[in-house]
Backbone as a printed PyTorch tensor [residue, N CA C, xyz], in Angstrom:
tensor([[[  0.8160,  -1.1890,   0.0000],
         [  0.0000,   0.0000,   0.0000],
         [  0.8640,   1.2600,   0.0000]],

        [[  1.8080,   1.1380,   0.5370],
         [  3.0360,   2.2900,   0.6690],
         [  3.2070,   2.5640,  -0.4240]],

        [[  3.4270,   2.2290,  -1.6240],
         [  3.8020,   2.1470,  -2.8130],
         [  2.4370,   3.2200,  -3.8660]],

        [[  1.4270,   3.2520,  -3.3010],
         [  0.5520,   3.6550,  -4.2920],
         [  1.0450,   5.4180,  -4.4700]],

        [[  0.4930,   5.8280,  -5.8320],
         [  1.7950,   6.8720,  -5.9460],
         [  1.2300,   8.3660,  -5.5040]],

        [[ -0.0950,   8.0810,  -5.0790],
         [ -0.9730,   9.3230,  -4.6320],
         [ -0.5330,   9.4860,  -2.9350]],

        [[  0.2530,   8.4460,  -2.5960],
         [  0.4070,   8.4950,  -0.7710],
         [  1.5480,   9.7520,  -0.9270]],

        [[  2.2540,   9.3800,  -2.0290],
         [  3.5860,  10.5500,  -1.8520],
         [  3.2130,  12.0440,  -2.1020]],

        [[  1.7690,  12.4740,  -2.3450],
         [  1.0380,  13.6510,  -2.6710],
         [  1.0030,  14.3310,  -1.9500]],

        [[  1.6660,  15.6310,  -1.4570],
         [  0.7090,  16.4200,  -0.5310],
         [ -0.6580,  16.6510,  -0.5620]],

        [[ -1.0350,  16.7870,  -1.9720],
         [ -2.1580,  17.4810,  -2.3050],
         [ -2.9810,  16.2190,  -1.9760]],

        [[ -2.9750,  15.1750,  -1.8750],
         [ -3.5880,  13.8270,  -1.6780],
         [ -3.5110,  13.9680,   0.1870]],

        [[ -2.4780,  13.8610,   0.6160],
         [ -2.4130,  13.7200,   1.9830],
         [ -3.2000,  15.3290,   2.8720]],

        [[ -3.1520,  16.3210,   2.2850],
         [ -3.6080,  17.6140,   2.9850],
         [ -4.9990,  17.6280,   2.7080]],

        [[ -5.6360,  17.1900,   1.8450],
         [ -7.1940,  17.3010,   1.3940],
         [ -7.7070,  15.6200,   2.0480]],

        [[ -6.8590,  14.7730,   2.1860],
         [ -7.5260,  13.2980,   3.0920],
         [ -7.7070,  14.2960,   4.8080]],

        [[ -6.7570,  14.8950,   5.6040],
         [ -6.6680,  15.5900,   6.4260],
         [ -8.1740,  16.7330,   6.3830]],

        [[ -8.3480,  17.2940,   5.4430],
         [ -9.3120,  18.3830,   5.3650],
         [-10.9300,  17.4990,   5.2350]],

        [[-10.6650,  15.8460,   4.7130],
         [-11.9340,  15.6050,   5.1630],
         [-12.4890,  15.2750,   6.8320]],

        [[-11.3830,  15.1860,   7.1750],
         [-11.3390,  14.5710,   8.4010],
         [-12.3330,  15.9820,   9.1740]],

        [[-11.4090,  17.2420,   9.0000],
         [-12.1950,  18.2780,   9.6840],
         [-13.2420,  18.4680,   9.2340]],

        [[-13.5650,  18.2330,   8.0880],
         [-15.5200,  18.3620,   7.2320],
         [-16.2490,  17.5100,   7.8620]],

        [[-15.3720,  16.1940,   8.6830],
         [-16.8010,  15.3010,   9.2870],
         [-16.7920,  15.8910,   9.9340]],

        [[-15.9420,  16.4810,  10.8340],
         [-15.9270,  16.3800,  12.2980],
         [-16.5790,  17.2670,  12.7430]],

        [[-16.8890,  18.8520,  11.8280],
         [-17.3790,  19.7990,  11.8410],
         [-18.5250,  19.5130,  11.4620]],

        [[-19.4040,  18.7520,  10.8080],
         [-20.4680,  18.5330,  10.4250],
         [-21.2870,  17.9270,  11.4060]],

        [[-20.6720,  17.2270,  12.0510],
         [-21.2100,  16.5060,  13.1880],
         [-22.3070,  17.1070,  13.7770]],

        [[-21.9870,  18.3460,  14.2080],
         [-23.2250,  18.8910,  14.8310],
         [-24.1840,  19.4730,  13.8490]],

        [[-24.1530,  19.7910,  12.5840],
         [-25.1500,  20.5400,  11.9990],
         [-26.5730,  19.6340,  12.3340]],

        [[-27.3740,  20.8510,  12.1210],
         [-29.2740,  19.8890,  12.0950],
         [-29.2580,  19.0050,  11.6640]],

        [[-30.1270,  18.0450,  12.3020],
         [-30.6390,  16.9550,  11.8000],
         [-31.0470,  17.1790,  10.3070]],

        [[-31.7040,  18.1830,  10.1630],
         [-32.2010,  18.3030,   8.9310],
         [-31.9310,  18.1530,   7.5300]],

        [[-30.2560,  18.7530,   8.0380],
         [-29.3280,  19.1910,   6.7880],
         [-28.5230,  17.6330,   6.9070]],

        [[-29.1000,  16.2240,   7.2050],
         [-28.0210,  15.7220,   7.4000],
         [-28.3330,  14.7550,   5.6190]],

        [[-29.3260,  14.9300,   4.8650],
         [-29.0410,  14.5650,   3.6620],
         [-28.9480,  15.5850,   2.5890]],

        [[-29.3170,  17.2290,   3.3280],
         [-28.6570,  17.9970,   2.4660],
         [-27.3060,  18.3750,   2.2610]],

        [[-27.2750,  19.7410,   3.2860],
         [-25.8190,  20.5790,   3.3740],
         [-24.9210,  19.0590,   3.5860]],

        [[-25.2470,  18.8560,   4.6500],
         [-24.0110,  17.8630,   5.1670],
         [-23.5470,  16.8770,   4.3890]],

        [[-24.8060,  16.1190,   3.6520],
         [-24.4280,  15.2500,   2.1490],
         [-22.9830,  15.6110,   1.6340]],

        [[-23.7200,  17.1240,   1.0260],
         [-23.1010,  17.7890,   0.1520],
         [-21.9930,  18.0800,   0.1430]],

        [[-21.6020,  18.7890,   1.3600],
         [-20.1120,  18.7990,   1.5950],
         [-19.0020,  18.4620,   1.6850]],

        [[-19.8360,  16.8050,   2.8230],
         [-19.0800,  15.4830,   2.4650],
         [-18.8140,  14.8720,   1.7520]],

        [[-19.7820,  15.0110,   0.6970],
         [-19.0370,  14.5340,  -0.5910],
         [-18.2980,  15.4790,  -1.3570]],

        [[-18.4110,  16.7730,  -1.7060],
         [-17.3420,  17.3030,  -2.3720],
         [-16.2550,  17.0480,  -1.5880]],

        [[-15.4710,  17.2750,  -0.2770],
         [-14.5810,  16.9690,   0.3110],
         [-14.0860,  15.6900,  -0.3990]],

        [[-14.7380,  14.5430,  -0.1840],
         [-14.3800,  13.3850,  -0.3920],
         [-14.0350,  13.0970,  -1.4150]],

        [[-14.3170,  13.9330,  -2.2260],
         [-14.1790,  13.8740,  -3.9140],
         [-12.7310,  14.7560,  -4.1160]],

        [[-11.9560,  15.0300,  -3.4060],
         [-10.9990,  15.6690,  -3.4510],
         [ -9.8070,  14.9530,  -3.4330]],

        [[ -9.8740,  14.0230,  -2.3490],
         [ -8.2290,  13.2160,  -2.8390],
         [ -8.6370,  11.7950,  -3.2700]],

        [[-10.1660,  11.6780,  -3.7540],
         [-10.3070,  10.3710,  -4.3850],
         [-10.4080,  10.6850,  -5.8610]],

        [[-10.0000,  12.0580,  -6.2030],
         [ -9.7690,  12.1540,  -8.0080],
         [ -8.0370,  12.3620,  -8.0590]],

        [[ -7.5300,  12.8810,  -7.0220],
         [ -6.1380,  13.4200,  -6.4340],
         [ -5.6690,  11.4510,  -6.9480]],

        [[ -6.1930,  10.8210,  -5.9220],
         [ -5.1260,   9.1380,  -6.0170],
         [ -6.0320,   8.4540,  -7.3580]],

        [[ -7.1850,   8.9530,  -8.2970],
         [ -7.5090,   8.2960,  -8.9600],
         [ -6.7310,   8.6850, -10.5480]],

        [[ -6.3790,  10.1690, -10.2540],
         [ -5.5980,  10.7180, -11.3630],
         [ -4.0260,  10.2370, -11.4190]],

        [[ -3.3840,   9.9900, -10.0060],
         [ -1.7200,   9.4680, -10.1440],
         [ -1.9570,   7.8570, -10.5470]],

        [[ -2.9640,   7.0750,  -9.7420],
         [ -3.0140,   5.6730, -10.5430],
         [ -2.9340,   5.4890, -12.5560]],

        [[ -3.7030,   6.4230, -12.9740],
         [ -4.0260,   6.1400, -13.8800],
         [ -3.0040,   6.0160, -14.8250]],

        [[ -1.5250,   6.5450, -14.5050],
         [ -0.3040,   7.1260, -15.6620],
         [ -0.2090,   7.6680, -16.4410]],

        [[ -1.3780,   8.1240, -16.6720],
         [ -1.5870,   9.2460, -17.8560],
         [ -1.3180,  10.5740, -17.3010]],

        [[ -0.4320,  11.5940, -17.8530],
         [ -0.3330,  12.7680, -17.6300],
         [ -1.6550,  13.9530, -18.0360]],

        [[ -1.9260,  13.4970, -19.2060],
         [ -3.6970,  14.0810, -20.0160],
         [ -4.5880,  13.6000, -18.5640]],

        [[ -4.7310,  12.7700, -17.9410],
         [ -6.1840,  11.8000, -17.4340],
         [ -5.5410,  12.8560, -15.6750]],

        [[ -4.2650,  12.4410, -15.6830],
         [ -4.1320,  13.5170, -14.2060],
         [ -4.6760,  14.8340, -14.2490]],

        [[ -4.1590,  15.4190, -15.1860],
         [ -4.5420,  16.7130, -15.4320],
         [ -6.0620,  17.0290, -15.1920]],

        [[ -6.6720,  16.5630, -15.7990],
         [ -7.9690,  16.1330, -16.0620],
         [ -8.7870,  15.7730, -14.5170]],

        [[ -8.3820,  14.8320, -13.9600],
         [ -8.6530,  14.4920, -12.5730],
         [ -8.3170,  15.4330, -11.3950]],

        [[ -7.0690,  16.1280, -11.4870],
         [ -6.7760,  17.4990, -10.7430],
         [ -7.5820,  18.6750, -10.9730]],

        [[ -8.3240,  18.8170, -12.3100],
         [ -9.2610,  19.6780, -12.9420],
         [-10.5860,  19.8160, -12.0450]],

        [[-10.8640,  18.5270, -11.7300],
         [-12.6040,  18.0950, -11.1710],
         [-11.8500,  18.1310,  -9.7160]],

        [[-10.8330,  17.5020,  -9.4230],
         [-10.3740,  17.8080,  -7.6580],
         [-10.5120,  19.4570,  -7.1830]],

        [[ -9.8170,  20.3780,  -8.2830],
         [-10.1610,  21.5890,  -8.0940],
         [-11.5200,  22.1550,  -8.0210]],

        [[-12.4620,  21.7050,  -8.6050],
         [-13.6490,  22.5510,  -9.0100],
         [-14.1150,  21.7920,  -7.4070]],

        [[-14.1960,  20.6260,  -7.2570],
         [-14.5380,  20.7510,  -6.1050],
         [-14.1260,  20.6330,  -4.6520]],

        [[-13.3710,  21.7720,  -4.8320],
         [-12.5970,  22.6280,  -4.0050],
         [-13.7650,  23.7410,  -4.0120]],

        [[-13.9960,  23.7590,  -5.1270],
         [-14.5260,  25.0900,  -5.4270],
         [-16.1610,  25.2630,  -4.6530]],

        [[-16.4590,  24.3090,  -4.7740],
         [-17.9800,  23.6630,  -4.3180],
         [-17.8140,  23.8230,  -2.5860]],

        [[-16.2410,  22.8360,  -2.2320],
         [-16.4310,  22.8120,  -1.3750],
         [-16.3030,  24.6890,   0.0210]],

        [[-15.7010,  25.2080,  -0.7150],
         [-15.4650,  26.5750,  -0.2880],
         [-16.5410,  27.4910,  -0.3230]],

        [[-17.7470,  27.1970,  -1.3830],
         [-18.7260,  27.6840,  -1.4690],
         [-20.0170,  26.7730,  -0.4580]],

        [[-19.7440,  25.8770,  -0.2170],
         [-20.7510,  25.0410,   1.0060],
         [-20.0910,  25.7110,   2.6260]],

        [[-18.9720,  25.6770,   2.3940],
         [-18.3630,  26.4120,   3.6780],
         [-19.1120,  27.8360,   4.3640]],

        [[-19.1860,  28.7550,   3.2220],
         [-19.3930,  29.8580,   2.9810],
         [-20.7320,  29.7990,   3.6240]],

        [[-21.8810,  28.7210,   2.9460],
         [-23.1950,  28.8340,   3.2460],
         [-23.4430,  28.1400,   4.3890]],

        [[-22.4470,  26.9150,   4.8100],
         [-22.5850,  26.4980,   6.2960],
         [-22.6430,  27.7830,   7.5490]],

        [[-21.3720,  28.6220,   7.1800],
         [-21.2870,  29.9910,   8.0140],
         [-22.5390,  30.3990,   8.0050]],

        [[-23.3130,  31.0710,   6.8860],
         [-24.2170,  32.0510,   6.8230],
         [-25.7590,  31.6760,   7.2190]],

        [[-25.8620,  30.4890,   7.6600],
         [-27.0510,  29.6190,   7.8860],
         [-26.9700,  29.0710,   9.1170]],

        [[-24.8070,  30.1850,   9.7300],
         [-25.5540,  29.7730,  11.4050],
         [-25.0050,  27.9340,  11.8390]],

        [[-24.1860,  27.4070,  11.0030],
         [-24.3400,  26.4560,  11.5240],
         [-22.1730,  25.9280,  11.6260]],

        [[-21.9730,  26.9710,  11.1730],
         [-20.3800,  26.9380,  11.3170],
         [-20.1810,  28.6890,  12.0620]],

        [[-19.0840,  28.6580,  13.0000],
         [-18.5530,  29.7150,  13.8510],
         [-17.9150,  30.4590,  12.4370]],

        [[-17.4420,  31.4540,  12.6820],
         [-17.0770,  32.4570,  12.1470],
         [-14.9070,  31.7840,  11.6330]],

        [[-14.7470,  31.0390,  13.1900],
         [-13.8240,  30.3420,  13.2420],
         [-13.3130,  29.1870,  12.6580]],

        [[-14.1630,  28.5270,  12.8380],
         [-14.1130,  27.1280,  12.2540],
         [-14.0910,  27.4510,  10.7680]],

        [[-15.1800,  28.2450,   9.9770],
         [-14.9860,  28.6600,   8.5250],
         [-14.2170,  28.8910,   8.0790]],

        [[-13.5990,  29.5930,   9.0590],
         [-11.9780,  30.7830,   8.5780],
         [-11.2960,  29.5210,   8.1650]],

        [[-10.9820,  28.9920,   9.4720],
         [-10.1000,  27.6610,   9.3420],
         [-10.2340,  26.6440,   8.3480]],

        [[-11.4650,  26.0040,   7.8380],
         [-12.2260,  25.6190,   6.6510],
         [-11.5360,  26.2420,   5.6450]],

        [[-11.9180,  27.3360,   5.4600],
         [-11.2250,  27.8750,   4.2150],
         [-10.1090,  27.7380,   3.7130]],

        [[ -8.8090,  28.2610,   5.2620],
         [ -7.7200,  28.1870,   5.0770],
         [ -7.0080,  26.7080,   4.0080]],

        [[ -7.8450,  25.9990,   4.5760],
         [ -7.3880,  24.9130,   4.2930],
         [ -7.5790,  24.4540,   2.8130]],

        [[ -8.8020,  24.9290,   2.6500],
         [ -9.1090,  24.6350,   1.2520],
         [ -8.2480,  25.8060,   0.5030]],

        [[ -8.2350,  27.2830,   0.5650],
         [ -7.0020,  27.9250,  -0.1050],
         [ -5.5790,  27.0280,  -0.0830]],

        [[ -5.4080,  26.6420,   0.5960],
         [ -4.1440,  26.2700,   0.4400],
         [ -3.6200,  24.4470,  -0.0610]],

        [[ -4.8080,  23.8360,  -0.0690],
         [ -5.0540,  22.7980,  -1.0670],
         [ -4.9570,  23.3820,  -2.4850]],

        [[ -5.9320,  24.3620,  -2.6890],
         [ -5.9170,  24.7880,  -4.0870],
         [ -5.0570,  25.1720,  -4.7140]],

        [[ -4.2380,  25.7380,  -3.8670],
         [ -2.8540,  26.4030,  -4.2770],
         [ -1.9580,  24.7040,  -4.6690]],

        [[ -1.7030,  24.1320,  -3.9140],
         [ -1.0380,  23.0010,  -3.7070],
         [ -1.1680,  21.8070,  -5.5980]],

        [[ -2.7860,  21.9070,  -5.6330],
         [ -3.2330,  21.0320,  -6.8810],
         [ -3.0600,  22.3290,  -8.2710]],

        [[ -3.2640,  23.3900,  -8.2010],
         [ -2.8740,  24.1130,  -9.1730],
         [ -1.2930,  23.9240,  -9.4110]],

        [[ -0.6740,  24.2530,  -8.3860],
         [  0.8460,  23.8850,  -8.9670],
         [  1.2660,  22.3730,  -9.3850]],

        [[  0.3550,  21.4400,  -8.6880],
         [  0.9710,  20.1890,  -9.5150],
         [  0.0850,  20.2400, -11.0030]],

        [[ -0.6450,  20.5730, -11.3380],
         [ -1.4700,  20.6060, -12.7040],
         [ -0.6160,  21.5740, -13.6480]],

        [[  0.1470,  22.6670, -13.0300],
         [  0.8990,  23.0570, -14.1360],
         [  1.8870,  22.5100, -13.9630]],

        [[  2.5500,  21.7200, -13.0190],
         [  4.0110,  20.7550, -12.9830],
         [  3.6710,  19.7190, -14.2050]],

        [[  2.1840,  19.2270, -14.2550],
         [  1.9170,  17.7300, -15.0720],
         [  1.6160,  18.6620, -16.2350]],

        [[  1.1020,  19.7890, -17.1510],
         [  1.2990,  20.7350, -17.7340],
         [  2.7910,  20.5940, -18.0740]],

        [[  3.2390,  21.2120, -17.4100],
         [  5.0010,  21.4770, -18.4620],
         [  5.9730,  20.2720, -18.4690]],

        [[  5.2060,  19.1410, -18.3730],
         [  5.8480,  17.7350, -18.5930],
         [  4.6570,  17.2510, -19.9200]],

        [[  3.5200,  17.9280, -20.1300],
         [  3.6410,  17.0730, -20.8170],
         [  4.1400,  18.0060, -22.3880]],

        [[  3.9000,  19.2430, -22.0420],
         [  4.5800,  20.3050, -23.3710],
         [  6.3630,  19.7380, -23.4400]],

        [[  7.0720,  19.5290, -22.4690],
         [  8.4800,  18.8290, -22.7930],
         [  8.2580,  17.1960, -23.4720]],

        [[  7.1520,  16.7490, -23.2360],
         [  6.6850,  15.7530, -23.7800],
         [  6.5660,  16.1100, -25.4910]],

        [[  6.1230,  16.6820, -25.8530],
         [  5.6240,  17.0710, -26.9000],
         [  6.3920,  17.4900, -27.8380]],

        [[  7.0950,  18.7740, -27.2440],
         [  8.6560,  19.1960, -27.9610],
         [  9.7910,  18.1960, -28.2250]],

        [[  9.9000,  17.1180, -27.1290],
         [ 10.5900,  15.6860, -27.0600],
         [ 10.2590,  14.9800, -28.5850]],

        [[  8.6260,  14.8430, -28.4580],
         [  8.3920,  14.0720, -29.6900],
         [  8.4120,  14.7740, -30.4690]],

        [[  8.5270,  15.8220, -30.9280],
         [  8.2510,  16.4900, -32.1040],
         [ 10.2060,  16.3340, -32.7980]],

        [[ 10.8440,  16.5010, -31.6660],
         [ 12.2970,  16.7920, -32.1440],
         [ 12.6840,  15.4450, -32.1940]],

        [[ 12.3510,  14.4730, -32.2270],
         [ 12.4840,  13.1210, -32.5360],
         [ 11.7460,  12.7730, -34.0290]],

        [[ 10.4250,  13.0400, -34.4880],
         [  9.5560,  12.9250, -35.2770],
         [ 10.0800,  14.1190, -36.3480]],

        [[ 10.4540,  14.6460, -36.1590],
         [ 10.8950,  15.6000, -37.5020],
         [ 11.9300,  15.0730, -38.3710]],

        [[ 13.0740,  15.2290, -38.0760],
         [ 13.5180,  14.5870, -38.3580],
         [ 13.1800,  13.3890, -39.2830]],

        [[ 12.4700,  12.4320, -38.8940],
         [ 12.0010,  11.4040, -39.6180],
         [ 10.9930,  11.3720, -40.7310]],

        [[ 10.2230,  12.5440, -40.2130],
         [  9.3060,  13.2000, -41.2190],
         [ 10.3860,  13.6300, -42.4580]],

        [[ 11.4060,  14.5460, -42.0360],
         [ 12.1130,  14.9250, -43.1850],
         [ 12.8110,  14.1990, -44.0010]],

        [[ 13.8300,  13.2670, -43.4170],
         [ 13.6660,  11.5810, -43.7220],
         [ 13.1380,  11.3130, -44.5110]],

        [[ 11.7490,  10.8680, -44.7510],
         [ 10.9030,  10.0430, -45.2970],
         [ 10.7510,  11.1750, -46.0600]],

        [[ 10.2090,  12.4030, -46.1630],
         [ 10.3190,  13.3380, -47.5250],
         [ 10.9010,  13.2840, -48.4990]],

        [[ 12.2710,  13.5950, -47.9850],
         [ 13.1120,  13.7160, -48.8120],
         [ 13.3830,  12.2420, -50.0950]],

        [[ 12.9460,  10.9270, -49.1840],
         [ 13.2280,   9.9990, -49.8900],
         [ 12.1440,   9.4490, -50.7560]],

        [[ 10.5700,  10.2450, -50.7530],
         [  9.7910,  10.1470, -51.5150],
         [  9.7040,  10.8560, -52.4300]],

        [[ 10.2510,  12.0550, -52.5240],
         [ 10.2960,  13.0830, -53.3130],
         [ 11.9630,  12.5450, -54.3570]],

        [[ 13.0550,  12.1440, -53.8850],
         [ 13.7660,  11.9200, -54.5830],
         [ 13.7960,  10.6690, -55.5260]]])
């Protein structure tokens, strides 16, 4: 299990951590909200480092990207449920702050690996292209002559 390649993630390990505080904080909301807000939250949270370890399994640099894309947006969800937990009275002024913090600084964390997997795969590209030319010109030249 040590081995799986999302454990070596911050962005995997700091957002598994940030669900931990979404239960724990949820705990008390109303009964009411416990298949709405609270659903809701919990699952965007949860959806955060299970696209985080579903995007490094996959080996695709395109499919990470892609999976860090939807980890972000719901970031985005989840910062905006935060927001309305506060304003409905059912999160401290504190706990939100702290909420937030956390999610700013996840976001920060998965944006920089999305442009890290970004400028690997453009060196990817320039790689193949300066390999493939060449051969292209190659094969031109020897159809044309």
């Amino acid at each position: 299990m040590a081995g799986k390649p999302h454990k070596r993630l911050e962005a995997w390990r700091k957002s598994m951590d940030l669900v931990v505080l979404i239960y724990q904080s949820t705990k008390s909301f109303p009964a009411e909200e416990r298949f709405g807000l609270v659903s809701q939250i919990r699952r965007a949270a949860v959806s955060v480092p299970s696209n985080v370890a579903e995007g490094a399994a996959r080996g695709s640099s395109r499919f990470f990207t892609s999976a860090l894309q939807i980890a972000r947006a719901s970031l985005s969800e989840l910062d905006t449920q935060i927001i309305l937990a506060h304003r409905l009275g059912y999160l401290s002024e504190k706990d939100a702050a702290g909420l937030t913090a956390c999610v700013e600084e996840i976001e920060r964390i998965v944006n920089g690996l999305i442009s890290a997997v970004r400028r690997r795969l453009a060196v990817g590209a320039v790689a193949s292209a300066l390999v493939i030319a060449p051969l292209l010109y190659h094969f031109v030249t020897l159809s044309l002559g």
